[in-house]
Structures are given as C-alpha cells and as structure tokens.
C-alpha positions in Angstrom: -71.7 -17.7 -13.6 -67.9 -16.8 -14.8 -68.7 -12.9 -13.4 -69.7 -14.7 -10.1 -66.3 -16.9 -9.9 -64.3 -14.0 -11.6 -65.6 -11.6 -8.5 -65.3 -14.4 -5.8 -61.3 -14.4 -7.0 -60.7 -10.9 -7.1 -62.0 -10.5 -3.5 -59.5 -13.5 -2.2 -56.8 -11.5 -3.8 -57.9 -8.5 -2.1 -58.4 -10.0 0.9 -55.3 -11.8 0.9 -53.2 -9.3 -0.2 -54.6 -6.8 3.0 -53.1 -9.5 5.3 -50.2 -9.8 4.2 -49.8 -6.2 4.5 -51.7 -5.9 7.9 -50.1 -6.4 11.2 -53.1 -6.2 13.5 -51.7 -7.6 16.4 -48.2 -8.6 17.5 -45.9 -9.0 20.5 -42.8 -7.7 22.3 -40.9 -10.3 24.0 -37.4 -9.0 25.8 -34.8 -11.3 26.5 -31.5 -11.3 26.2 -28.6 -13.4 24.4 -25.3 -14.2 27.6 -24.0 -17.8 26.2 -20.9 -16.8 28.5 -22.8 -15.3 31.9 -21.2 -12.1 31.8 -24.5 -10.6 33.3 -23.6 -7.5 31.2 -26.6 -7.2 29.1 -30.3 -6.6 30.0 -33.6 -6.5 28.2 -37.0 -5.8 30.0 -40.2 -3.8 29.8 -40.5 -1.3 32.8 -43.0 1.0 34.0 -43.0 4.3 34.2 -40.0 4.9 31.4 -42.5 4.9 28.3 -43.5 8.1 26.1 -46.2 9.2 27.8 -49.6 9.8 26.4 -52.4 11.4 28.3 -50.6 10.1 31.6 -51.8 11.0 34.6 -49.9 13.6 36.5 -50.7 15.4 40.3 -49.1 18.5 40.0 -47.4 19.4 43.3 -48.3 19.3 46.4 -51.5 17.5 45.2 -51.1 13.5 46.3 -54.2 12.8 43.5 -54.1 13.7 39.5 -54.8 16.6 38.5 -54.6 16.3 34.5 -52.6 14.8 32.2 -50.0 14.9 29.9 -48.5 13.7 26.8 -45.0 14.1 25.0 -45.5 16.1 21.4 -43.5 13.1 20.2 -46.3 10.1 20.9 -49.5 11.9 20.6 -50.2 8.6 19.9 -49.5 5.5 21.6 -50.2 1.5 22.2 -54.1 1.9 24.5 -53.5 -0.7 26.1 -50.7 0.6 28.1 -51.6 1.6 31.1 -48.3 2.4 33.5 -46.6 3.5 30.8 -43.7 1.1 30.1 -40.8 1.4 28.0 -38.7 -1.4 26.6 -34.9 -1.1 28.0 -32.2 -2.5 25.9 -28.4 -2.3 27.4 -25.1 -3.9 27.0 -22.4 -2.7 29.5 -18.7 -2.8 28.9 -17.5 -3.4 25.2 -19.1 -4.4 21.9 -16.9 -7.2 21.6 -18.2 -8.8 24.7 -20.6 -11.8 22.9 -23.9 -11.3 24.5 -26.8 -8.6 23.2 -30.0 -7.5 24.7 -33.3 -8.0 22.1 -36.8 -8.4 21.7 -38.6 -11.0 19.6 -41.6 -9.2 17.8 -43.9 -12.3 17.5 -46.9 -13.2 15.6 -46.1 -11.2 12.2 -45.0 -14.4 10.0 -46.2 -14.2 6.7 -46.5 -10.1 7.0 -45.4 -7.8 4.0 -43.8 -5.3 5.4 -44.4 -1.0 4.4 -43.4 0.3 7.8 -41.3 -0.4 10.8 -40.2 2.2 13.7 -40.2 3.1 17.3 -40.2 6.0 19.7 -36.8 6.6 21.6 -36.1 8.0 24.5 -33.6 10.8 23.3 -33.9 14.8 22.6 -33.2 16.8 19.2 -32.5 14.2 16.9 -30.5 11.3 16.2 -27.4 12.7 16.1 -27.9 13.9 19.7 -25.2 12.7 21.7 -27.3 12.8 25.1 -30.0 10.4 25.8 -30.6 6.9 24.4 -27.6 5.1 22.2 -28.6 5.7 18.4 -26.0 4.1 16.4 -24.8 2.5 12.9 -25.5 -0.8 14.7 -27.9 -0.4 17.3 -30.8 -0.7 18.5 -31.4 -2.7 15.0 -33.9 -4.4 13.3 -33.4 -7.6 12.1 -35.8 -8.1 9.6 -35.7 -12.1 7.9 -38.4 -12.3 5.5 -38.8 -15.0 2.0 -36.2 -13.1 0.1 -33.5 -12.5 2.1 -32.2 -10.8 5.7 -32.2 -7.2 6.3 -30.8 -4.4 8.6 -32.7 -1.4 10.2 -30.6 0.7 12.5 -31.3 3.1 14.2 -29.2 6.0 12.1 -27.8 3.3 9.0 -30.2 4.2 7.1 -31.3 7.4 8.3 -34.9 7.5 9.8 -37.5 8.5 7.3 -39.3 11.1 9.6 -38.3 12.1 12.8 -40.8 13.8 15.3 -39.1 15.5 18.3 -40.8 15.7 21.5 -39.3 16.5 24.9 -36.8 14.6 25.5 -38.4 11.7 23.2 -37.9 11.1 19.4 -40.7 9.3 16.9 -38.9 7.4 14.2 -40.2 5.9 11.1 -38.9 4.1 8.2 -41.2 3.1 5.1 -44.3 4.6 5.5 -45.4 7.0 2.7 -42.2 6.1 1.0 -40.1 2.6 0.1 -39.3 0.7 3.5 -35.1 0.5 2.8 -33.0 -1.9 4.6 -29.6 -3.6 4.6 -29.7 -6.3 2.1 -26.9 -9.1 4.3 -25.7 -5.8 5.7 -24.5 -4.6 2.8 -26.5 -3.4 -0.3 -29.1 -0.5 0.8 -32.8 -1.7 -0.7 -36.0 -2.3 -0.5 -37.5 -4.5 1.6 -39.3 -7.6 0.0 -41.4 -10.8 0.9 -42.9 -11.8 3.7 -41.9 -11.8 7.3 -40.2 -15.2 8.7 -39.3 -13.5 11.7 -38.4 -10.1 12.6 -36.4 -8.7 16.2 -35.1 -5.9 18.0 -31.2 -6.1 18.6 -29.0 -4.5 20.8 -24.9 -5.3 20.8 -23.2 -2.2 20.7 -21.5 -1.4 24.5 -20.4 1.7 26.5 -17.2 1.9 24.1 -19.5 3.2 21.0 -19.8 6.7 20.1 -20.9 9.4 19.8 -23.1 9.2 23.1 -20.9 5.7 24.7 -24.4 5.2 26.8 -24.6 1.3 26.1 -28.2 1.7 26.1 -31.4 2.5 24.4 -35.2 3.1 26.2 -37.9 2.7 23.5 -41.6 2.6 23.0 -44.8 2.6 20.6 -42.8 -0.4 18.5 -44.3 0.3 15.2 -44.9 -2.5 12.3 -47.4 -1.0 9.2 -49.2 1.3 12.1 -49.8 -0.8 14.6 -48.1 -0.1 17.8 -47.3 -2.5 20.9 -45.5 -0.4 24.1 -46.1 -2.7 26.7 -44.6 -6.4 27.9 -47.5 -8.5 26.1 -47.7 -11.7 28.2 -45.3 -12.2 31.0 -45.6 -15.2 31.4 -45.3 -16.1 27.7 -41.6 -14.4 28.4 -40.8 -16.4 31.3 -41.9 -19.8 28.9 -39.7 -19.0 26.3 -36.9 -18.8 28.6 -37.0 -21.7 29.5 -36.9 -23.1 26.4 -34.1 -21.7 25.6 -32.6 -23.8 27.8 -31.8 -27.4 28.5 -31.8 -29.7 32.2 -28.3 -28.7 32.9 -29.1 -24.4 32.8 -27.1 -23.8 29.1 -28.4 -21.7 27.1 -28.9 -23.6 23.6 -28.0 -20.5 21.3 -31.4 -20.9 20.0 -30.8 -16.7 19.8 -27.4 -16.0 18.6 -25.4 -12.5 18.0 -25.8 -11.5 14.2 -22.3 -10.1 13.8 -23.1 -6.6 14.4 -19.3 -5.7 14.4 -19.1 -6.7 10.5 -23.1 -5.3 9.9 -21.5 -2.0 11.2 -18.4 -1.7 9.1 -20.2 -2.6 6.1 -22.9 -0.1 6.6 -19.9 2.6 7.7 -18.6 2.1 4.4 -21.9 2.8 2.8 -21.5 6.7 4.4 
C-alpha cells in the first residue's frame, strides 16, 4: 500500500514538473503601445513576409506552383501557417518618442522556461547592418516570471545559436545550455520560476545603430520548442484592444514602455 501511494506521488511530480516545463500551445498577439497618438509605431502579423517553409512557388512564366521552397534557416516552421506570415514590429522616428510596437505571448503562465527565440528576417548574422534592426534593446523579451523580471535582446546577450539562411536568421537562447537573461536589466543570469507573463518589445527608432532601420520582421516565435508564426485569433486581438481602452477612446496604459533607454545603457555597460 505505501509503494502504491509512494508511486502515485512520484508520477504527480513527474507529471507536474513536464508542465511546467512544456509550452504546448501559446499565442502571438500584436499590438502596439501610442499613449500620445503619434501613429509612429506599428505591430501586425502579415502575409507573405514569414520564413518560408515548403511554400509554394510557380516558377516563371507558370501562373500555377510548380514546387516549393524553404529558407535553410526555418527548415522548420509553425504547420499551421499557411500564407506564411511574419510578425512586423516598427517604431519610426526616435527612441525617445514614448510609444513601442509588441506582442503579448499568451497562454504560458505558470511555464518554466529552458528556451525562448525567433527567426529574423536579416542575412549573415546579427551584426549585419542590413536587414531587420537587431540591437542591445530591441526586439526584446520581456520575460516576468515568480522570481523576478528579465531581459532577452536580441544581441544583449548574444544568441546561443545562430542558423543563417538566405536572407533569414534562426536564433535561440537556452536550449542545450542555461536560458541567460537580464536580471532588472542589469545582472546577466539565469532565468528562474515560472512564467507570469512574458512579451515581445520593440522601442528602439530609426535613430539606433548600426543598421538605423526602426524595424524588425520575425517568425517561428519559439518558447521550450514550440513554435507559433501566425496571428492566432484575430479577433481575440481586436478584443483586447478594446479593452485597453475606456468610453472616451484613451488608452488606459494597461501596456506601458519598460524603460528601454535605461535597459540599454545598463546592458551597454555589461560589454
């Protein structure tokens, strides 16, 4: 009888213990953060600007497809995607300007986190200055979890792996090694507890080096493995929006700019 309840317990820690770890199914949800209406910062999934894999091509001057084809960078890829979108993140004009572009990743509370990435729209590496902004500050994850609030970006620190493709980058952090964050934007560590909620942040304008683009095109957002590149309930987005606001058209600041300027120095001073 005490092997029978000693047996039952060990497979509610296992079992336990796999969810917190899992993150079977999650969403993306774009929006952006303007308190001030400058209409100088955008977040959206569009078609047609994703990584492709195994898209269908017609190879001129054929009007049907005639085969497919897949960037070396996401051999792999969210299968329910099927026109290929990419999430666009841009702020125009200068950092300073209060207003970012993100994306809520929903539905991971209570997550432990051993991975987190994304594939970007950029060629060679992350130090490319062409293609998508890849910067000390953004695009960022903001990662709150039981124990504390963390920073991901995109080169601060430095991807774990990087897969070049054409024109495309994979990036992971964690994985076979330590997920490392910003500990309050400061102290380099590893990330611990569970996830209270986690986003995708964009605030650094056309006035940040070294590509001054203002803007980032990603796919295949990756949390432990699981990968979401598509909008994930439209109408979900369009909801939240409006919640966001109250009878007279404010926004409530329910999503507010995390101080990237001060995230960014602090990290700079880490290098």
């Amino acid at each position: 009888m005490k092997l029978r309840t000693l047996l039952a317990s060990l497979a509610i820690v296992i079992f336990t213990t796999g969810v917190a770890f899992a993150a079977t199914s999650f969403q993306v949800k774009p929006d952006e953060f303007d308190p001030a209406k400058t209409f100088l910062v955008q977040a959206q999934w569009l078609e047609g600007i994703g990584c492709p894999t195994g898209a269908k091509v017609a190879t001129y001057p054929s009007t049907s497809p005639t085969g497919t084809y897949t960037d070396p960078a996401c051999t792999t890829g969210d299968s329910s995607d099927k026109k290929n979108e990419g999430l666009l993140l841009a702020k125009t004009g200068p950092t300073t300007n209060n207003a970012s572009a993100f994306a809520e990743l929903k539905g991971l509370e209570g997550v432990t986190l051993t991975e987190l990435g994304y594939d970007l729209r950029k060629p060679t590496n992350t130090n490319d200055p062409r293609g998508s902004h890849c910067g000390a500050g953004s695009p960022r994850f903001n990662i709150t979890t039981t124990t504390g609030s963390f920073f991901l970006a995109c080169n601060s620190p430095a991807p774990t792996t990087q897969t070049a493709g054409n024109g495309w980058l994979r990036l992971r952090w964690g994985g076979s090694s330590p997920l490392q964050a910003y500990l309050n934007g400061t102290t380099l560590t590893t990330v611990t507890g569970q996830v209270k909620s986690l986003s995708i942040e964009f605030d650094e304008g056309q006035d940040t080096g070294p590509d001054n683009f203002g803007l980032a095109v990603l796919d295949n957002i990756d949390v432990n493995g699981t990968l979401v590149g598509s909008h994930e309930a439209q109408k979900d987005n369009a909801d939240d929006g409006k919640d966001n606001r109250n009878d007279n058209g404010k926004d409530k600041g329910k999503h507010k700019d995390k101080g990237h300027v001060a995230v960014k120095e602090d990290n700079d001073d880490q290098h």
